[in-house]
Predicted model as a PDB file, atoms N, CA, C, CB and O in Angstrom, pLDDT in the B-factor column:
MODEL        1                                                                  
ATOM      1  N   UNK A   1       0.832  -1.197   0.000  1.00 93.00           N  
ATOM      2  CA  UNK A   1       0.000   0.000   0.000  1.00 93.00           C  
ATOM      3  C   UNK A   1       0.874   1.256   0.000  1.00 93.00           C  
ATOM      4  CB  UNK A   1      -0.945   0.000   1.219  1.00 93.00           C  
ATOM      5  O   UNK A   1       0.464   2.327  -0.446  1.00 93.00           O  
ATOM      6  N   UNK A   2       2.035   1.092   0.493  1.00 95.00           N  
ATOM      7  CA  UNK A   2       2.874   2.428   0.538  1.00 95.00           C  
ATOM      8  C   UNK A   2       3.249   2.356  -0.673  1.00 95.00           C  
ATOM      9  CB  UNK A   2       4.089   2.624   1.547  1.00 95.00           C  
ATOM     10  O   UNK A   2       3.190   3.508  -1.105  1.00 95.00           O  
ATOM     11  N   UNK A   3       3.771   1.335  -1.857  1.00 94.00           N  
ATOM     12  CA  UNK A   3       4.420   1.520  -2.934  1.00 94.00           C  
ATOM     13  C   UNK A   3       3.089   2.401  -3.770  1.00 94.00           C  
ATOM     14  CB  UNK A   3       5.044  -0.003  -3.569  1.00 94.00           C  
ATOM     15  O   UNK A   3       3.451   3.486  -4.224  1.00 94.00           O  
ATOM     16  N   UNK A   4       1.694   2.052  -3.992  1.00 95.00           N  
ATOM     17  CA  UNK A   4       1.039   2.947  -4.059  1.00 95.00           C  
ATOM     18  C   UNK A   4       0.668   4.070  -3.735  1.00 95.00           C  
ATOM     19  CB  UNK A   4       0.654   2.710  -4.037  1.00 95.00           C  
ATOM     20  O   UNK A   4       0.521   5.013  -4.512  1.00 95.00           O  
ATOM     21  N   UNK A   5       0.491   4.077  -2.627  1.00 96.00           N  
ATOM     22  CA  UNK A   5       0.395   5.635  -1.869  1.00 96.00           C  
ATOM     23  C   UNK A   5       1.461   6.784  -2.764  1.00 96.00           C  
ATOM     24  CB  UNK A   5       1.084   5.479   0.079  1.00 96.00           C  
ATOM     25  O   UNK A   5       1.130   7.804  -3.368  1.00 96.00           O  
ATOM     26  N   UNK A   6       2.747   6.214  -2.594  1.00 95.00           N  
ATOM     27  CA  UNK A   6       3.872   7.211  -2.874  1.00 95.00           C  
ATOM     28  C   UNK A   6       4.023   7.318  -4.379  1.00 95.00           C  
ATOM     29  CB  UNK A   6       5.286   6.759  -2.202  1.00 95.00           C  
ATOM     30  O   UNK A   6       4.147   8.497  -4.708  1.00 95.00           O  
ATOM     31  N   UNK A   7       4.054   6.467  -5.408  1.00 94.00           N  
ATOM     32  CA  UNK A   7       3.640   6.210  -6.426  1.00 94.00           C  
ATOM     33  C   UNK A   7       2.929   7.376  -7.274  1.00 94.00           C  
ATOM     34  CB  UNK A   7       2.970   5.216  -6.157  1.00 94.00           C  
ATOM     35  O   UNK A   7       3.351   7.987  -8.256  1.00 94.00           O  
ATOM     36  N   UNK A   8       1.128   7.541  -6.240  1.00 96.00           N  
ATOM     37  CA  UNK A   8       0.308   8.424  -6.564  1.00 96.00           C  
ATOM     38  C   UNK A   8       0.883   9.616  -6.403  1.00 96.00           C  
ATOM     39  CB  UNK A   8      -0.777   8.313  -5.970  1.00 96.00           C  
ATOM     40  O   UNK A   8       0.984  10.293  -7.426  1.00 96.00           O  
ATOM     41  N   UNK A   9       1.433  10.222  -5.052  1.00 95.00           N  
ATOM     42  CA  UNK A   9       2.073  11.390  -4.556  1.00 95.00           C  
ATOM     43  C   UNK A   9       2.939  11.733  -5.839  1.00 95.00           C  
ATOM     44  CB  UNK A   9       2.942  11.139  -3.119  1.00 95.00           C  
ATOM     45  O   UNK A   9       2.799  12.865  -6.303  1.00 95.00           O  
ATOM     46  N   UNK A  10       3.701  10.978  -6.372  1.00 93.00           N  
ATOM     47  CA  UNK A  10       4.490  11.656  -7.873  1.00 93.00           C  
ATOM     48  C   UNK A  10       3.805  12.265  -8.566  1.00 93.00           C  
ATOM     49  CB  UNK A  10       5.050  10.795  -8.901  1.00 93.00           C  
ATOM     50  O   UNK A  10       4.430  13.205  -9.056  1.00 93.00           O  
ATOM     51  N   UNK A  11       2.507  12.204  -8.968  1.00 93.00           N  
ATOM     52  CA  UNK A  11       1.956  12.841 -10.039  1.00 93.00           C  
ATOM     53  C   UNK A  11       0.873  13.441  -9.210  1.00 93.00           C  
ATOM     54  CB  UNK A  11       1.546  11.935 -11.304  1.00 93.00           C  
ATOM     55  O   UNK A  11       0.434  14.536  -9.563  1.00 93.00           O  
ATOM     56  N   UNK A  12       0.472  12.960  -8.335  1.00 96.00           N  
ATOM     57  CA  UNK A  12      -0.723  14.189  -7.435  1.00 96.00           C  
ATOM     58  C   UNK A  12      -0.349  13.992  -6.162  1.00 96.00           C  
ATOM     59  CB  UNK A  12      -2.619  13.910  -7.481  1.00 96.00           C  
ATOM     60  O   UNK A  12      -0.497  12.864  -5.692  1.00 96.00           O  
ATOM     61  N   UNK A  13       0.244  15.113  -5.302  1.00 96.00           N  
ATOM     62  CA  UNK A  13       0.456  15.555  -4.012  1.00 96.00           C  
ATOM     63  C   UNK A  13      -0.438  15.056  -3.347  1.00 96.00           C  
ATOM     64  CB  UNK A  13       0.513  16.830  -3.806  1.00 96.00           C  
ATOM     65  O   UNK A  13      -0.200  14.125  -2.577  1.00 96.00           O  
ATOM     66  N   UNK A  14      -1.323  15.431  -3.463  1.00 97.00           N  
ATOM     67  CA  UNK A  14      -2.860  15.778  -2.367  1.00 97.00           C  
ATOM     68  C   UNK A  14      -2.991  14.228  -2.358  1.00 97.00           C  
ATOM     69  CB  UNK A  14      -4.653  16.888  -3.163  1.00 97.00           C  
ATOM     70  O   UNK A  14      -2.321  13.336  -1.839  1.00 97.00           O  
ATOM     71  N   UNK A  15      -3.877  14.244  -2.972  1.00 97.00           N  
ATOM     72  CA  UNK A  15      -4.154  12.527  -3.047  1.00 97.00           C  
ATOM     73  C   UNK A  15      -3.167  11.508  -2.400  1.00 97.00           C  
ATOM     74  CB  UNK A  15      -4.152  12.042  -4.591  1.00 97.00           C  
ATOM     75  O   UNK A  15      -3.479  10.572  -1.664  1.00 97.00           O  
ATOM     76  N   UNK A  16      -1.946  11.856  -2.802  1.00 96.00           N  
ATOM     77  CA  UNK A  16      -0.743  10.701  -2.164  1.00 96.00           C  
ATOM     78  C   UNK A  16      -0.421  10.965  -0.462  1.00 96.00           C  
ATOM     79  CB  UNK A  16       1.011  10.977  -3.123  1.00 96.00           C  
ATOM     80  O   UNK A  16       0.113  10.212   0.352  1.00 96.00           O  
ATOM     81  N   UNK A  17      -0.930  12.230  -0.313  1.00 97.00           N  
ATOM     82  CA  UNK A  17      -0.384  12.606   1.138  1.00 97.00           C  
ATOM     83  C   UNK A  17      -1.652  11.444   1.639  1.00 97.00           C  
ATOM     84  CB  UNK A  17      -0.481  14.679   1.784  1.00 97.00           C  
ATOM     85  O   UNK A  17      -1.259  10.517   2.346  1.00 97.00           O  
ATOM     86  N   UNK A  18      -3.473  11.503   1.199  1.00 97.00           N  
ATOM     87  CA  UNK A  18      -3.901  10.933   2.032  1.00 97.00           C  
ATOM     88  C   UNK A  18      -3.640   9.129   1.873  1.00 97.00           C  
ATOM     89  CB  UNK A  18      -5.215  11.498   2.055  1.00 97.00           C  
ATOM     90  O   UNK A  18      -3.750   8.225   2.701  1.00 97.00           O  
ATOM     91  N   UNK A  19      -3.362   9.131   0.822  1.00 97.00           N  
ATOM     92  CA  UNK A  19      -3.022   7.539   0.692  1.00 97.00           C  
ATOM     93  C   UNK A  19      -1.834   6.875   1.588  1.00 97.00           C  
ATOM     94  CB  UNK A  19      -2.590   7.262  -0.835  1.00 97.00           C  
ATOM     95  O   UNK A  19      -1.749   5.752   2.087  1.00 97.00           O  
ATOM     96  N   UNK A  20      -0.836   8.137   1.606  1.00 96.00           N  
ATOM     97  CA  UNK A  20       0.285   7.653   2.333  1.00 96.00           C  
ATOM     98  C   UNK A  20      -0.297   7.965   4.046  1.00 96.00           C  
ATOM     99  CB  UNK A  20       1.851   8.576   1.781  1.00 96.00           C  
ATOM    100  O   UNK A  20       0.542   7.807   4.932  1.00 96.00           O  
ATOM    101  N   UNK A  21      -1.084   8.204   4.269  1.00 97.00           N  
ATOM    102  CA  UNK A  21      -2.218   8.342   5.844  1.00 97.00           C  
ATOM    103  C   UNK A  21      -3.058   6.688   5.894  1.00 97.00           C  
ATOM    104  CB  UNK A  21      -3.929  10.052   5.551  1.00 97.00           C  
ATOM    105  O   UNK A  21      -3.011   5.936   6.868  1.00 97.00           O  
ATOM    106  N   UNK A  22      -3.587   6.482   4.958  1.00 97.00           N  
ATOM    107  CA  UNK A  22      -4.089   5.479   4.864  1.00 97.00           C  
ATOM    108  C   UNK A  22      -3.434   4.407   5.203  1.00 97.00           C  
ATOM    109  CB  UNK A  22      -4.473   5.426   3.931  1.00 97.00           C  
ATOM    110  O   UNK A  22      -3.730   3.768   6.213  1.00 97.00           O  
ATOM    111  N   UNK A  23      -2.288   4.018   4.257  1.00 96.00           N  
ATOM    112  CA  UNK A  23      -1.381   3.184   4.286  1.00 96.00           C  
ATOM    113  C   UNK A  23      -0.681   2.981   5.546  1.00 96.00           C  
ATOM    114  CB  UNK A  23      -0.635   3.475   3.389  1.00 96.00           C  
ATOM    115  O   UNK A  23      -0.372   1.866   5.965  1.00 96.00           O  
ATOM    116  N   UNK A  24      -0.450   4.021   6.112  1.00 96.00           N  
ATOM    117  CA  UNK A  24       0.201   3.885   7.972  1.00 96.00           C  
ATOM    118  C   UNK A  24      -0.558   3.632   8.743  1.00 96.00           C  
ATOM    119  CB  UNK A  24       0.767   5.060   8.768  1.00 96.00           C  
ATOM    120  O   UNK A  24      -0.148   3.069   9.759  1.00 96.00           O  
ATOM    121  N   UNK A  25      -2.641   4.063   8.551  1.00 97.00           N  
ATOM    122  CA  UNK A  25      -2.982   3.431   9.398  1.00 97.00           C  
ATOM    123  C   UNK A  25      -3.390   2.128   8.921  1.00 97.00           C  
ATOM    124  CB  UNK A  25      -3.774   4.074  10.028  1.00 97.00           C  
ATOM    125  O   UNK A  25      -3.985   1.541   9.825  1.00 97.00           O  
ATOM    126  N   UNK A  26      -3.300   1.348   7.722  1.00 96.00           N  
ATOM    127  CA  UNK A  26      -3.656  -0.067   7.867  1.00 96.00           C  
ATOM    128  C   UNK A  26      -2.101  -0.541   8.329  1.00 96.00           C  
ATOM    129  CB  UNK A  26      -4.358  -0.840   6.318  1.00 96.00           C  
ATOM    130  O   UNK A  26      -1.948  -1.755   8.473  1.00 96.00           O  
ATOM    131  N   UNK A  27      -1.220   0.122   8.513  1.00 96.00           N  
ATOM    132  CA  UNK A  27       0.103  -0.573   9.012  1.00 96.00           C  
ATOM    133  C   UNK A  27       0.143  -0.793  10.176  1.00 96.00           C  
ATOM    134  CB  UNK A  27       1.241   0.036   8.820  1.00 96.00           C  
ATOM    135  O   UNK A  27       0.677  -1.767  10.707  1.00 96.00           O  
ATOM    136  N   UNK A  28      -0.706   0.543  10.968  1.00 96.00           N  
ATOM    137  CA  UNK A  28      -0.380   0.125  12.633  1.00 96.00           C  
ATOM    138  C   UNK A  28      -1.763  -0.961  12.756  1.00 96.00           C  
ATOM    139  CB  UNK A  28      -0.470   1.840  14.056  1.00 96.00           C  
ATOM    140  O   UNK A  28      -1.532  -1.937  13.470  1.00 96.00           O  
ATOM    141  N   UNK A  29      -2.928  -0.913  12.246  1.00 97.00           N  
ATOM    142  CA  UNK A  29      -3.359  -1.840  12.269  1.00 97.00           C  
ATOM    143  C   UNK A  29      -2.966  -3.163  12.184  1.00 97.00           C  
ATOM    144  CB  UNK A  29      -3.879  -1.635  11.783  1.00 97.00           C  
ATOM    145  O   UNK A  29      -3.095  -3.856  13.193  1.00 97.00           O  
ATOM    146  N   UNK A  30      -2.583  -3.568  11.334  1.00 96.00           N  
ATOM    147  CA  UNK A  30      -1.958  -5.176  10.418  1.00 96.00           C  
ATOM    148  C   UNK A  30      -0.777  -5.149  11.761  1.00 96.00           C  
ATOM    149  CB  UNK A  30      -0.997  -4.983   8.056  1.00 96.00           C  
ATOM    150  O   UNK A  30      -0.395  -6.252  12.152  1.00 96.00           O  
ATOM    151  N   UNK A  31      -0.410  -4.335  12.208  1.00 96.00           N  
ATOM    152  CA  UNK A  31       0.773  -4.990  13.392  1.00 96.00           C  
ATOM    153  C   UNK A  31      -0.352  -5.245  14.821  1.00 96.00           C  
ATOM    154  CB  UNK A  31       2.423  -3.461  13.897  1.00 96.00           C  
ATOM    155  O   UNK A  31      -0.319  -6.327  15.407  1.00 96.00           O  
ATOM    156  N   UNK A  32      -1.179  -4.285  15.209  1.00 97.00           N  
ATOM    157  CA  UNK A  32      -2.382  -4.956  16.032  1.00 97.00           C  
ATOM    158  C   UNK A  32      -2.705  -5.724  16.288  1.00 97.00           C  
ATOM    159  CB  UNK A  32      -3.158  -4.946  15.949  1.00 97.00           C  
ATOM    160  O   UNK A  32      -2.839  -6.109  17.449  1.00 97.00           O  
ATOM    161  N   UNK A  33      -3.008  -6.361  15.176  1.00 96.00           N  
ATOM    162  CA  UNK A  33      -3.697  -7.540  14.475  1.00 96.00           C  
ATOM    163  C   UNK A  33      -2.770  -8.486  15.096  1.00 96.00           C  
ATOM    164  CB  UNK A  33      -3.776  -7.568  12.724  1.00 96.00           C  
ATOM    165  O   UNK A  33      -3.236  -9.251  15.940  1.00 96.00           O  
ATOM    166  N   UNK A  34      -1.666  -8.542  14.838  1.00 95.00           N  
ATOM    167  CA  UNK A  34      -0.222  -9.685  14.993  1.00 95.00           C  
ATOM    168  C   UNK A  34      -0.002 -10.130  13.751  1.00 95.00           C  
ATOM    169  CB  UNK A  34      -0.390 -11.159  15.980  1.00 95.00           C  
ATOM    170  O   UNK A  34       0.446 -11.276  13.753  1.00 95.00           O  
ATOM    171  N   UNK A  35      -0.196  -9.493  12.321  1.00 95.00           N  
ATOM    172  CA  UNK A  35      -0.290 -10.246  11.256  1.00 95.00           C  
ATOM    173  C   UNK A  35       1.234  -9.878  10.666  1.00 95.00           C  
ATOM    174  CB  UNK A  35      -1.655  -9.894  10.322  1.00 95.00           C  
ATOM    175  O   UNK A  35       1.865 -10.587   9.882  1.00 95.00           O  
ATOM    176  N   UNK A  36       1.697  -8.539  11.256  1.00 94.00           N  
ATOM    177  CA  UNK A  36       2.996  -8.307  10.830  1.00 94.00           C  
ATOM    178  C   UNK A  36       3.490  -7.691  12.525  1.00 94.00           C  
ATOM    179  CB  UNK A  36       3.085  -7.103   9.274  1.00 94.00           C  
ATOM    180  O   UNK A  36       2.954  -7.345  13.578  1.00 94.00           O  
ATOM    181  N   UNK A  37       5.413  -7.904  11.681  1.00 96.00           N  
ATOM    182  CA  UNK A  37       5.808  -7.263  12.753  1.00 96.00           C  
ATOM    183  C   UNK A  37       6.229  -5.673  12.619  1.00 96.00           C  
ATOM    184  CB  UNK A  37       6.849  -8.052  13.226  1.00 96.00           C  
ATOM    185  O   UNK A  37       6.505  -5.519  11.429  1.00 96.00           O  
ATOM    186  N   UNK A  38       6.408  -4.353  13.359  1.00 96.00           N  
ATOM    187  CA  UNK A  38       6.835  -3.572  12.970  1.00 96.00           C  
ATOM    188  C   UNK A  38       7.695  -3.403  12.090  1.00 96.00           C  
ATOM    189  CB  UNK A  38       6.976  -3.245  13.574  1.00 96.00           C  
ATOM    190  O   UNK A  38       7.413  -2.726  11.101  1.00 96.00           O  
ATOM    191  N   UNK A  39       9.179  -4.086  12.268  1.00 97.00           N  
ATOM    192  CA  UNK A  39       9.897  -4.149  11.397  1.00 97.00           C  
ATOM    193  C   UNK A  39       9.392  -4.188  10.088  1.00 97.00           C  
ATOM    194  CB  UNK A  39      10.550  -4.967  11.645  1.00 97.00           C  
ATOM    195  O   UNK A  39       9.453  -3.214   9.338  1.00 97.00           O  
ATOM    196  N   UNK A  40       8.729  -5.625   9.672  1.00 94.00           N  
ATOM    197  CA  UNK A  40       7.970  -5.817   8.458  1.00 94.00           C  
ATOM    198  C   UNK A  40       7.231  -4.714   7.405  1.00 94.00           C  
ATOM    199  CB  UNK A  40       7.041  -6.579   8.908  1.00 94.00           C  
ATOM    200  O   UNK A  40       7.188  -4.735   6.175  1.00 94.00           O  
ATOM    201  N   UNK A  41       6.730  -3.849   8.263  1.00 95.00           N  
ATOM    202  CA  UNK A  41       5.818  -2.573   7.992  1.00 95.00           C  
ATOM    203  C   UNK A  41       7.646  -1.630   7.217  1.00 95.00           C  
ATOM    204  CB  UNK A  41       4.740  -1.658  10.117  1.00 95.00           C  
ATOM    205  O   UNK A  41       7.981  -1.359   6.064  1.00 95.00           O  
ATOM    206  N   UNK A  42       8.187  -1.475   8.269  1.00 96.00           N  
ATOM    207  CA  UNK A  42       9.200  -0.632   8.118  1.00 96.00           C  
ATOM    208  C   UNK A  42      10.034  -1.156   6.554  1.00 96.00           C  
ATOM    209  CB  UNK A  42      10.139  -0.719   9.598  1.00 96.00           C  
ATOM    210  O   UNK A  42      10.176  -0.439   5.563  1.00 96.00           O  
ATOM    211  N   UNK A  43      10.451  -2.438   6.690  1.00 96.00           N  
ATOM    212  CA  UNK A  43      11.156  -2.801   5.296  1.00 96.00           C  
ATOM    213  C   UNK A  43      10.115  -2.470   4.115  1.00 96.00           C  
ATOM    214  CB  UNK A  43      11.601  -4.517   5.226  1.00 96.00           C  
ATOM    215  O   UNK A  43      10.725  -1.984   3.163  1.00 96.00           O  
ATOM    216  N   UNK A  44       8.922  -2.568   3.913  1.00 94.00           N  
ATOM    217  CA  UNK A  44       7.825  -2.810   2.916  1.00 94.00           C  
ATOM    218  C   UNK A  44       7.817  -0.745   2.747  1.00 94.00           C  
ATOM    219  CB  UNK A  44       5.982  -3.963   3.761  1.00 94.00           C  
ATOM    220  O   UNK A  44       7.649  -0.327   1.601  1.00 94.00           O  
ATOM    221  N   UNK A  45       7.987   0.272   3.835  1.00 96.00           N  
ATOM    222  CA  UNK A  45       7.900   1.194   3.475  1.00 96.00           C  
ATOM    223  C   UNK A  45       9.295   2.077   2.537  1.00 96.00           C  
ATOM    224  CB  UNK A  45       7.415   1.580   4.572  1.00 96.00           C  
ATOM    225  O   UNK A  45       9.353   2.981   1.703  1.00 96.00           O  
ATOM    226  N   UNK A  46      10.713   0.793   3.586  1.00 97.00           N  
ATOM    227  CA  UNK A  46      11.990   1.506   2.759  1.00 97.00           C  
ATOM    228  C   UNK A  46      12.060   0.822   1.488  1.00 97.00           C  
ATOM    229  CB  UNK A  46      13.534   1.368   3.515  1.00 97.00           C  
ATOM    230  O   UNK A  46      12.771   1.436   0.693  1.00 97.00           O  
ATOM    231  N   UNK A  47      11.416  -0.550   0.900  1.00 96.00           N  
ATOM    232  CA  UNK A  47      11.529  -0.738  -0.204  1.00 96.00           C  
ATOM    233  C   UNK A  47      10.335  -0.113  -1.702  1.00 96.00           C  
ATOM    234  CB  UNK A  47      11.672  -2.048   0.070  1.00 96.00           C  
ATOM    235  O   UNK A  47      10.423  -0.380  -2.901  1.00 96.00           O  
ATOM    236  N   UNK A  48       9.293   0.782  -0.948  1.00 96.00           N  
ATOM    237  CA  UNK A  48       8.425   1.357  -1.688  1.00 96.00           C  
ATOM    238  C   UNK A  48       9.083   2.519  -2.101  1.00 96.00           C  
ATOM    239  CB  UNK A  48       7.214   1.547  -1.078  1.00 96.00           C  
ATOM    240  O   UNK A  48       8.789   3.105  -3.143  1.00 96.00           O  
ATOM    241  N   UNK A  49      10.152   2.955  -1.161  1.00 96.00           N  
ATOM    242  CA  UNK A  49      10.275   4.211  -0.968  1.00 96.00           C  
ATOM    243  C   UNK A  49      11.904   4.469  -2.441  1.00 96.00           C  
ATOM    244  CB  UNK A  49      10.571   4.496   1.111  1.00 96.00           C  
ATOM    245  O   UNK A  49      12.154   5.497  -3.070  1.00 96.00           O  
ATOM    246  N   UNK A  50      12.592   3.204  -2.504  1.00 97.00           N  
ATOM    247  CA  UNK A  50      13.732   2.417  -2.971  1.00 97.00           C  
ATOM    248  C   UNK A  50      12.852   2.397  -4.840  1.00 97.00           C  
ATOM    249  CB  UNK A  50      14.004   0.500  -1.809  1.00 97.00           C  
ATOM    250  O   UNK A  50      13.225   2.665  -5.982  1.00 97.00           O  
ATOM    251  N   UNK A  51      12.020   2.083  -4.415  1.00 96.00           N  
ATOM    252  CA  UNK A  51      11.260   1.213  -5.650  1.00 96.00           C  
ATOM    253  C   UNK A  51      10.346   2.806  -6.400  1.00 96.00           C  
ATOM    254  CB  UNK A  51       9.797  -0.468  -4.778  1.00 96.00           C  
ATOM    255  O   UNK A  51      10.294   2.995  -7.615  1.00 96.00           O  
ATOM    256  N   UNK A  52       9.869   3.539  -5.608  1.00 95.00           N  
ATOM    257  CA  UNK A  52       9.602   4.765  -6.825  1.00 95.00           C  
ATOM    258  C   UNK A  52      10.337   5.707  -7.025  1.00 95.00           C  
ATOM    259  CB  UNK A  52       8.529   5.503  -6.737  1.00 95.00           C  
ATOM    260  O   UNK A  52      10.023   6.535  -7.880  1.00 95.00           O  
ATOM    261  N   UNK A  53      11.556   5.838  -6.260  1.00 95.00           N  
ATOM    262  CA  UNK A  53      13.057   6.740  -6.624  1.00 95.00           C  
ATOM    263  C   UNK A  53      13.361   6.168  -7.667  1.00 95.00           C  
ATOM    264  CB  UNK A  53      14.413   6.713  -5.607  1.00 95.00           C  
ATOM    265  O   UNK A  53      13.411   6.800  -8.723  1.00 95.00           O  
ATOM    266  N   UNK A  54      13.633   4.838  -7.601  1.00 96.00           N  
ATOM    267  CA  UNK A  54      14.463   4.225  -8.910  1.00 96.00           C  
ATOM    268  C   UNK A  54      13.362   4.102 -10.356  1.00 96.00           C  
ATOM    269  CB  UNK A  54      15.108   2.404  -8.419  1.00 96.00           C  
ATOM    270  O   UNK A  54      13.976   3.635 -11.315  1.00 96.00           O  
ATOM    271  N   UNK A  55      12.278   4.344 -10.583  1.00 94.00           N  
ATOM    272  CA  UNK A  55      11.496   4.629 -11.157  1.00 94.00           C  
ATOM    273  C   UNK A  55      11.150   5.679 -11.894  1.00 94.00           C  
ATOM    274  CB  UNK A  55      11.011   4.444 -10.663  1.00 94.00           C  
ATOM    275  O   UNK A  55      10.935   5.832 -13.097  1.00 94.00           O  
ATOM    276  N   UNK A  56      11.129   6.579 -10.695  1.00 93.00           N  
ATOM    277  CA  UNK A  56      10.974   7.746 -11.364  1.00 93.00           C  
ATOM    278  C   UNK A  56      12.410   8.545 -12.080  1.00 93.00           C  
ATOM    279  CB  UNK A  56      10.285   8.602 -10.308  1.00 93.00           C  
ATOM    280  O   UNK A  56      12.561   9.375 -12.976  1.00 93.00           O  
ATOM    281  N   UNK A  57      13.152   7.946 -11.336  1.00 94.00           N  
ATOM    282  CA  UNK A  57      14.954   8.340 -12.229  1.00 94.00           C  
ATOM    283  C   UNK A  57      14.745   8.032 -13.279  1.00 94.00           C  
ATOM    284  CB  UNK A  57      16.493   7.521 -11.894  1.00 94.00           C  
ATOM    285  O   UNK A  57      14.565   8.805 -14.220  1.00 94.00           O  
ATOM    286  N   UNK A  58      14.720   6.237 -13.334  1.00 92.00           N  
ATOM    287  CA  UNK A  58      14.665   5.534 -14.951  1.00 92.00           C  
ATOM    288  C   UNK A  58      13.721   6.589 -16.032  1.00 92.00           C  
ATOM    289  CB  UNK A  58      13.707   3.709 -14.864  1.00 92.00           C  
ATOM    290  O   UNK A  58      13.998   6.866 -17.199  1.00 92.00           O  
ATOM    291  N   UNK A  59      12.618   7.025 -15.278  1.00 91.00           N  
ATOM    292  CA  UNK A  59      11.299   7.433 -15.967  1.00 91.00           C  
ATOM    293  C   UNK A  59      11.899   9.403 -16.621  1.00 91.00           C  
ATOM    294  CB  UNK A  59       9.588   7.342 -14.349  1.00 91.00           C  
ATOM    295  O   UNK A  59      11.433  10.195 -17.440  1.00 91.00           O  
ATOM    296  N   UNK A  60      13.223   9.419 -15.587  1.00 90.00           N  
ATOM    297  CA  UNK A  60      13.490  11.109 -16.166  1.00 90.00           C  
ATOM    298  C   UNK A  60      14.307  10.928 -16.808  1.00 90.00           C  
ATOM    299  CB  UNK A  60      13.895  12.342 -15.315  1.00 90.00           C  
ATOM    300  O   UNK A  60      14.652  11.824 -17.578  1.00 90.00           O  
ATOM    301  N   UNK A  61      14.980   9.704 -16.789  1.00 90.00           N  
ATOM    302  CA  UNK A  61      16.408   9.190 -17.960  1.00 90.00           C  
ATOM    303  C   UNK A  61      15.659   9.145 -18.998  1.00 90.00           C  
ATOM    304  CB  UNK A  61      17.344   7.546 -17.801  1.00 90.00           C  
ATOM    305  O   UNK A  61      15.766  10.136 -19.720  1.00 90.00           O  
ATOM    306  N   UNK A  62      14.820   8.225 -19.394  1.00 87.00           N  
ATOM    307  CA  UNK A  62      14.654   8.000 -20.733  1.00 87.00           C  
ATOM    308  C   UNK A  62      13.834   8.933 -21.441  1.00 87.00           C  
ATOM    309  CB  UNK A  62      14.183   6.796 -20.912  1.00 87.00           C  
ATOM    310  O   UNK A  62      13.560   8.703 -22.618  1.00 87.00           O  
ATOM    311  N   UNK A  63      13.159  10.563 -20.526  1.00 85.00           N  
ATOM    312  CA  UNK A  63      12.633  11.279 -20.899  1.00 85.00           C  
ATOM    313  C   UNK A  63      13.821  12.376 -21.298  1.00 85.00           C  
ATOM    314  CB  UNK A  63      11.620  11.474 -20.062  1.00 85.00           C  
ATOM    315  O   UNK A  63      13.546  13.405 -21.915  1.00 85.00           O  
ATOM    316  N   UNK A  64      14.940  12.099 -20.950  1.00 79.00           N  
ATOM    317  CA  UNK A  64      16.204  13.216 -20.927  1.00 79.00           C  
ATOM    318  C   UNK A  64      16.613  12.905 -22.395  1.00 79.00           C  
ATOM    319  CB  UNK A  64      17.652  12.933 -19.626  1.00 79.00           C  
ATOM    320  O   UNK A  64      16.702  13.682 -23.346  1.00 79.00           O  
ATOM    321  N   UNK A  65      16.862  11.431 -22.323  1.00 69.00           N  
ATOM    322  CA  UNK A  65      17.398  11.159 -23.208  1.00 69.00           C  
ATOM    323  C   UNK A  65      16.801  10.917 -25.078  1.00 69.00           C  
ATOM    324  CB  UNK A  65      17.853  10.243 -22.530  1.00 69.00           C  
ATOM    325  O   UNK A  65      17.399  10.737 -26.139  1.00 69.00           O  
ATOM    326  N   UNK A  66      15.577  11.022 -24.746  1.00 66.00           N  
ATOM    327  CA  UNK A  66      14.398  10.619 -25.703  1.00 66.00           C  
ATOM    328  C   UNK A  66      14.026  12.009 -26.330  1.00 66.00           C  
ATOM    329  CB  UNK A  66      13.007   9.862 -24.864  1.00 66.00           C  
ATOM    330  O   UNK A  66      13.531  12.035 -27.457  1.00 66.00           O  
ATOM    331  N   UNK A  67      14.315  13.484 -25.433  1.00 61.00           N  
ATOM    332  CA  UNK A  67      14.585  14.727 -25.856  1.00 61.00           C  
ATOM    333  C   UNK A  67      12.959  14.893 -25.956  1.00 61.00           C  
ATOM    334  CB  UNK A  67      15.649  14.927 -27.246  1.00 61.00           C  
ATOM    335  O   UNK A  67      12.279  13.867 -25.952  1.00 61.00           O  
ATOM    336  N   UNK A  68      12.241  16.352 -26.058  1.00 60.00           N  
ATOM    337  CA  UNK A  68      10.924  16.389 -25.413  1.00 60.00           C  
ATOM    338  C   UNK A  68      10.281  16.087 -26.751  1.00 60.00           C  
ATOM    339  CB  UNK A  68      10.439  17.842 -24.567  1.00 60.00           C  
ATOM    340  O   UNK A  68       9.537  16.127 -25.772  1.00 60.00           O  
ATOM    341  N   UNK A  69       9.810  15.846 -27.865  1.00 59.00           N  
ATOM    342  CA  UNK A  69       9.436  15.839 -29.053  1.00 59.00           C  
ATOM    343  C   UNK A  69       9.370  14.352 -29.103  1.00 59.00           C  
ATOM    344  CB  UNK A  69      10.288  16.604 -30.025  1.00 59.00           C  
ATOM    345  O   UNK A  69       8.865  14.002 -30.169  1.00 59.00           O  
ATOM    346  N   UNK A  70       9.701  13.332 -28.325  1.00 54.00           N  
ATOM    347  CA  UNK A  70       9.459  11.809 -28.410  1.00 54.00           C  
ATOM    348  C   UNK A  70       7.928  11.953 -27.920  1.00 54.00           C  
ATOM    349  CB  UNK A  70      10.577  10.720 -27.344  1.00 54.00           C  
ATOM    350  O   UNK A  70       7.377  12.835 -27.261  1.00 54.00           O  
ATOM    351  N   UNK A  71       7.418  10.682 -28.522  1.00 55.00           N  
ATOM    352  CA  UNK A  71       5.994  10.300 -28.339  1.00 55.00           C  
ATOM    353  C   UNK A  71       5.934   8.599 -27.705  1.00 55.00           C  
ATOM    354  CB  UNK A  71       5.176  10.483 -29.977  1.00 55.00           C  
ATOM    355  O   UNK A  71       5.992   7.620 -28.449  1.00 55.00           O  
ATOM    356  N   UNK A  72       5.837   8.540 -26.549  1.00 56.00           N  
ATOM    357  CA  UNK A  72       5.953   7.273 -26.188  1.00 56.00           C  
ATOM    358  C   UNK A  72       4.850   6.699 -25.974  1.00 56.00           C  
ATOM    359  CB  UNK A  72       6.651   7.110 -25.246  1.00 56.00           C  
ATOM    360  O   UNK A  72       4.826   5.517 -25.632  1.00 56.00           O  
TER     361      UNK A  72                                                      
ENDMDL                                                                          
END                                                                             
C-alpha cells in the first residue's frame, strides 16, 4: 500500500499525502492484528520508498534522453 500511496504522490500531491495516511494506518493496524511485525511494515515502506526513486529516475532518464518531441 505504501508503494502505491507514494507512487500516486508523484503525479498528485494531495491525493498521495492521504493515501500515504491510509497506508500507515492499515500498518499500525496489520501490526495490532499480529499479522505483521513492525519491522515488516518498516522494510515494505523503505523498499516502496527504494522502488519509486528508482522509477521515477529511470522514468526522467529516458525522458532526458528521448529529448521532449518523443511520443511514447
Amino acid at each position: 500500500f505504501f508503494a502505491l500511496a507514494l507512487s500516486v504522490h508523484v503525479g498528485n500531491p494531495k491525493l498521495g499525502r492521504w493515501l500515504t495516511l491510509a497506508a500507515a494506518v492499515v500498518s499500525v493496524t496489520r501490526v495490532m492484528a499480529g499479522i505483521h511485525w513492525p519491522l515488516d511494515i518498516l522494510g515494505g515502506l523503505v523498499l516502496a520508498i527504494i522502488a519509486v526513486s528508482l522509477t521515477k529516475f529511470a522514468f526522467n532518464l529516458s525522458q532526458s534522453e528521448l529529448g521532449p518531441r518523443s511520443s511514447i
